[in-house]
N, C-alpha and C positions, 0 to 999 in steps of 0.2 A: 531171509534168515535174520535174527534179533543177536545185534551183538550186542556185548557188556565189554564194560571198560573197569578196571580196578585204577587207581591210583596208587593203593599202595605199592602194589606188584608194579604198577605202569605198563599192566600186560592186557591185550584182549582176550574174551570168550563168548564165543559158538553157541553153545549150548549149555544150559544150566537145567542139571538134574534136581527135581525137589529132593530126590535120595540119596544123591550126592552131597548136599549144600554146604557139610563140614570139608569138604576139599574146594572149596572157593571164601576168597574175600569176603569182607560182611560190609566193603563198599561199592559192590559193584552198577553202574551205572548204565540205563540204558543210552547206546549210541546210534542216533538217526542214521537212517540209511547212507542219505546223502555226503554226509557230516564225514562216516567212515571210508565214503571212497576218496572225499578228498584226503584225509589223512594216507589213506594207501600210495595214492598220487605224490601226496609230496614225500611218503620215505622212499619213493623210486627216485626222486631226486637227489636224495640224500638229506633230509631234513629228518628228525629226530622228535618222538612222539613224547609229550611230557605233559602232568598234568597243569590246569589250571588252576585258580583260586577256590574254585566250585569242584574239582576231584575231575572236570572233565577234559578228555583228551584234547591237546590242540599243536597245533607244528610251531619248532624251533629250530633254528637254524644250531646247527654242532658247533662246537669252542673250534677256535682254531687250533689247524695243528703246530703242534712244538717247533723250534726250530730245528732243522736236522742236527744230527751229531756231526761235528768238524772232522771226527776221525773219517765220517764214512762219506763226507762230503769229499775229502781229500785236497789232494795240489795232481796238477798236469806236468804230467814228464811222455815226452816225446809224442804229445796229443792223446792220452789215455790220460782217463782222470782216477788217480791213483789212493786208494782208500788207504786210513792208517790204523788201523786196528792192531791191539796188540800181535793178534793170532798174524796180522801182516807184517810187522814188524819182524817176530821171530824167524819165521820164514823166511823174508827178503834178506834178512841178515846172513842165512844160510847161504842164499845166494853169492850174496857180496862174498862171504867167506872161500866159497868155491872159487871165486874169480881171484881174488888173491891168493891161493893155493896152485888153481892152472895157469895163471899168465895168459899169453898167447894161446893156449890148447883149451882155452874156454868155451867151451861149447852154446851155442844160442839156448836161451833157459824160458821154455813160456811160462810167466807167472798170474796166475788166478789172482785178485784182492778179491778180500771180503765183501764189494760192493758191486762184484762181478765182471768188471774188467780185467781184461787180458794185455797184459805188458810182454812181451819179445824183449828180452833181456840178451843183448850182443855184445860182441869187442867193440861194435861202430858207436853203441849207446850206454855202454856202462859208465862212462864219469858223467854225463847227463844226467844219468840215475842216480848216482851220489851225491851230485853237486847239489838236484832238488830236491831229495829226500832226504837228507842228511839233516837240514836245515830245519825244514817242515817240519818230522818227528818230532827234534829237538825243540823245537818251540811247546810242545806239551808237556814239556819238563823245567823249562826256563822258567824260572826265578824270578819275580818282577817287584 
């Protein structure tokens, strides 16, 4: 089978109808047999198909990625690595506010973070919880 390479699109095609030809590219290129299983080959690796100087397909390696976001990278309380997301934030505050309301009748509280960890919120780890979240958050607001 005769594929075709567009550049502009940066897309492959199968099959080109003469009576189709206004729904295709007016750069389309033919791609050797060979040429295109390498290219198949390396976006199984994760390498990213782009033109060349001459419109024709060749592999590149993808930008790197971003650095994470610090909210969702979080801070470690009581060995769960605790994400700070506003939508956590709100929440956890819930929490805390409960614990200040029941005292001793606080009941153990599982909390989801947005980066899908599970925190066990107890009478044995609640100022644990305060002490390093408190901070943490706070620092995305700190004034420098």
């Amino acid at each position: 089978m005769t594929m075709y390479y567009s550049a502009l699109r940066n897309n492959f095609y199968a099959q080109i109808s003469v009576v189709d030809t206004k729904d295709y590219p007016n750069d389309l290129k033919i791609v050797p047999e060979d040429i295109y299983q390498e290219l198949l080959l390396g976006m199984s690796e994760g390498k990213w198909v782009v033109p060349d100087e001459n419109g024709m397909p060749m592999l590149q390696d993808p930008p790197p990625l971003p650095p994470p976001d610090p909210k969702l990278v979080g801070v470690e309380i009581c060995g769960v690595m605790c994400s700070a997301t506003k939508e956590d934030q709100s929440a956890l505050l819930g929490v805390l506010a409960a614990y200040q309301l029941q005292g001793k009748n606080f009941k153990p509280t599982k909390f989801e973070f947005a980066n899908g960890n599970i925190l066990i919120i107890t009478l044995d780890n609640i100022q644990e919880v305060i002490a390093k979240w408190t901070p943490f958050r706070q620092s995305f607001f700190a004034v420098t």
